[in-house]
C-alpha positions in Angstrom: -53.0 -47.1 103.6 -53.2 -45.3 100.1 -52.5 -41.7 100.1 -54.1 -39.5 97.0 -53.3 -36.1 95.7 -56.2 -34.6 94.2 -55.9 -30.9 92.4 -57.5 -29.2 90.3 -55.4 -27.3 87.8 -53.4 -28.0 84.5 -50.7 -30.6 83.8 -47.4 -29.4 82.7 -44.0 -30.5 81.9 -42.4 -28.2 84.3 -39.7 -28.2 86.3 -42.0 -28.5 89.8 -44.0 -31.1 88.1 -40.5 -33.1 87.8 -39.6 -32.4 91.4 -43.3 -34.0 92.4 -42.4 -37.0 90.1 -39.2 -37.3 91.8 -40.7 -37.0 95.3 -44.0 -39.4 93.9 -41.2 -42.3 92.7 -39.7 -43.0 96.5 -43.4 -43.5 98.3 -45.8 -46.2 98.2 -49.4 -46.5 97.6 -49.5 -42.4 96.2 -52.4 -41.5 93.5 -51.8 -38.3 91.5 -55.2 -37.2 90.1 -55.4 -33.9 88.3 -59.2 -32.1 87.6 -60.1 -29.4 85.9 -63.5 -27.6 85.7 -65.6 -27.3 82.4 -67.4 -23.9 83.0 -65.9 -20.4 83.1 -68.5 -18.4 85.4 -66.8 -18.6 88.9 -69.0 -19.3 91.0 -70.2 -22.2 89.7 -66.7 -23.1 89.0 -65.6 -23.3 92.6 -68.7 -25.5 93.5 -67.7 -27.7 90.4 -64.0 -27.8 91.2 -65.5 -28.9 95.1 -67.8 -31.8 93.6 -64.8 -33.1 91.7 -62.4 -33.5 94.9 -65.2 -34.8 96.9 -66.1 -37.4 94.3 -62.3 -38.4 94.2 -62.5 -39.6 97.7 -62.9 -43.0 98.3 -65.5 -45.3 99.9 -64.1 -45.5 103.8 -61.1 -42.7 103.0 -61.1 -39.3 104.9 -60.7 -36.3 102.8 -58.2 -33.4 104.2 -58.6 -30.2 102.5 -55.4 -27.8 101.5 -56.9 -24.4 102.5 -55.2 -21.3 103.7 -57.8 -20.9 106.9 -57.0 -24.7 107.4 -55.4 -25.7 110.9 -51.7 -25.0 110.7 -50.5 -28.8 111.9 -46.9 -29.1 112.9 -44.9 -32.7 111.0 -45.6 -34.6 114.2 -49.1 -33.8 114.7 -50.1 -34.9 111.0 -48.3 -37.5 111.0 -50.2 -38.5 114.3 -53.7 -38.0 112.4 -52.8 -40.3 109.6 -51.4 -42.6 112.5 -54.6 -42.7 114.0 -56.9 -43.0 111.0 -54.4 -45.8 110.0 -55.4 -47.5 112.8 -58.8 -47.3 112.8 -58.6 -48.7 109.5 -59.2 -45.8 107.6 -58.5 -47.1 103.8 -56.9 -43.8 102.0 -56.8 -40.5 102.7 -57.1 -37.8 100.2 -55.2 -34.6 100.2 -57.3 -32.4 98.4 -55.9 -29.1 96.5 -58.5 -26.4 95.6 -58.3 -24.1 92.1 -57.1 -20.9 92.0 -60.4 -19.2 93.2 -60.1 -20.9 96.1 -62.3 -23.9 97.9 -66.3 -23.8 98.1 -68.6 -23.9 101.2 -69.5 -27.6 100.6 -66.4 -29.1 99.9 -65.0 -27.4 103.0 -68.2 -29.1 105.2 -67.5 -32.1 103.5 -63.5 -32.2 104.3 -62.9 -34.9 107.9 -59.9 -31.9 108.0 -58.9 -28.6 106.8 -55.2 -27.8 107.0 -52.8 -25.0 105.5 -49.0 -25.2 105.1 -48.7 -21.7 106.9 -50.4 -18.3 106.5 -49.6 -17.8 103.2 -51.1 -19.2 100.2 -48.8 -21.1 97.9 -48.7 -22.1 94.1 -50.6 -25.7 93.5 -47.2 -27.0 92.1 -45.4 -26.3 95.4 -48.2 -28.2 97.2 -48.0 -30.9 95.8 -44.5 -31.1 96.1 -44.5 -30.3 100.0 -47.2 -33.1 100.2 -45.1 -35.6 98.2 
């Protein structure tokens, strides 16, 4: 199974972009795709940013969207739904990290799964890093 990081955001040379590296370098079969969106009126941003990280999904992948009124999953009971999709020969799956205005309608209908790391909302570079 290939596992994908899509987020929408900025590459940098930062320190938690080196941590993700680090993290990126001991798995197999994990894609790191950064988007960003072209326009600058909101609205239309989110549903932009959205269309992106759907589009990133592959053909016979499922699609789990980072979102902070996502389903707060423990360690075993993710790693139970990728076990399962695994065997039901589900190709990929695509963890899929909103902007900073936050994830649109459609993307969040679209998603097989919503999840959050907790109640709070974190920076995109730490989620990345707790998904590597």
């Amino acid at each position: 199974m290939k596992y994908i990081i899509s987020y929408i955001g900025k590459s940098s040379k930062s320190d938690e972009e080196k941590i993700t590296q680090k993290y990126l370098k001991r798995l197999n079969n994990v894609e790191l795709n950064q988007y960003e969106a072209k326009t600058n009126n909101v609205k239309l941003k989110i549903i932009e940013e959205g269309t992106k990280l759907i589009k990133s999904t592959p053909l016979n992948a499922k699609l789990i969207l980072l979102d902070e009124q996502g389903e707060n999953l423990s360690s075993k009971e993710l790693a139970k739904l990728v076990l399962d999709w695994k065997e039901s020969s589900i190709s990929a799956i695509n963890f899929a990290i909103g902007g900073p205005y936050g994830n649109g309608v459609q993307i969040k209908k679209t998603a097989d799964k919503m999840i959050a790391f907790g109640r709070q909302t974190w920076p995109h570079q730490m989620v990345k890093i707790m998904l590597a």
